[in-house]
ZAKEVO-727697 format. One record per residue (C-alpha): y, z, x. Coordinates in steps of 0.1 Angstrom, whole numbers, padded with zeros to 4 digits, always signed. Layout:
% residues N
YZX ...
//
This chain:
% residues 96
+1261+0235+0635 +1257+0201+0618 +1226+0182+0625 +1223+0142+0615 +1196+0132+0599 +1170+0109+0621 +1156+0077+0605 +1127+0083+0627 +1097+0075+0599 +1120+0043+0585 +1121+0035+0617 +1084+0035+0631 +1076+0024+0597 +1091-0009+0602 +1080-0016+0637 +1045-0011+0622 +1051-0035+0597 +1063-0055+0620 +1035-0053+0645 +1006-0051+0616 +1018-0085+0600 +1008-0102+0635 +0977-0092+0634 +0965-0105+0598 +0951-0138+0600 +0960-0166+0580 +0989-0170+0548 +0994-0139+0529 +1014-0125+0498 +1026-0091+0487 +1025-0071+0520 +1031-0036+0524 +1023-0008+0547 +1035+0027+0537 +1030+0060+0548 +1000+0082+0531 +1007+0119+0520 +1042+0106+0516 +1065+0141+0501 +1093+0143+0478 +1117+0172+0482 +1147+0177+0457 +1167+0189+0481 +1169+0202+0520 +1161+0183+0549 +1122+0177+0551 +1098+0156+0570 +1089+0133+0542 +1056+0129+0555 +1036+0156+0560 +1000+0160+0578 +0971+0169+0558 +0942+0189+0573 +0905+0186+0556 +0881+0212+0554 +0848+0202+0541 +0817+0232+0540 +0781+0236+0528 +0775+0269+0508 +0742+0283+0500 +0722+0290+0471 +0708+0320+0460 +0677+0314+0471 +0690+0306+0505 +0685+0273+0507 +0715+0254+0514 +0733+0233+0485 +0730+0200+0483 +0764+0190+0481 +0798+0195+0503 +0825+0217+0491 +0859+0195+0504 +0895+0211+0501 +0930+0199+0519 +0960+0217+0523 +0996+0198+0536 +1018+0210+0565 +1051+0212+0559 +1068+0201+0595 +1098+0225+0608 +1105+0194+0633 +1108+0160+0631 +1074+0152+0650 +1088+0115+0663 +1120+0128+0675 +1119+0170+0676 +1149+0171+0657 +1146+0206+0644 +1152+0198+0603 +1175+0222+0584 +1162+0236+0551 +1183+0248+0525 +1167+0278+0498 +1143+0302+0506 +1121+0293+0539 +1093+0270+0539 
//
C-alpha cells in the first residue's frame, strides 16, 4: 500500500501568507510567515511540524515556602497523522 505524500502544511502555509499580507498596512519589504517548531527528519514520512506542549511548575523550598521562580519545560509531539488532511504518514526504521 502506497500512500502520496499531502502538501497539506505548503499548502495552508501559502494561503496564510496570502491572507496575512492583506492585513498589514501600508508598503512593506522582506515578508515571510513560516511555521514555528518546524522538524527535520532524514528520512520517513513526518509531519514537519510538530506541536509543542508547555509545562511550567512552582517547587518549594525547604523551608516550605514556595520558590520564587517557575520551573518551564516543553516536549514535541511527533504526529502519526497528517493533522490537516488525516493522511495516516508512513514511517520507515524503528517506530516513533
Amino acid at each position: 500500500m502506497t500512500t502520496e505524500k499531502c502538501n497539506c502544511f505548503e499548502d495552508v502555509l501559502n494561503r496564510a501568507k496570502v491572507e496575512l499580507k492583506k492585513q498589514v498596512k501600508g508598503e512593506i519589504t522582506e515578508f515571510d510567515v513560516r511555521w514555528m517548531n518546524y522538524s527535520f527528519f532524514l528520512s520517513g514520512d513526518y509531519s514537519p511540524v510538530n506541536p509543542q506542549l508547555e509545562m511550567s511548575y512552582r517547587e518549594f523550598k525547604r523551608s516550605g515556602e514556595p520558590k520564587v521562580n517557575l520551573t518551564k519545560k516543553q516536549i514535541s509531539i511527533t504526529c502519526s497523522y497528517c493533522p490537516m488532511c488525516g493522511r495516516e504518514l508512513a514511517k520507515t526504521g524503528g517506530e516513533a
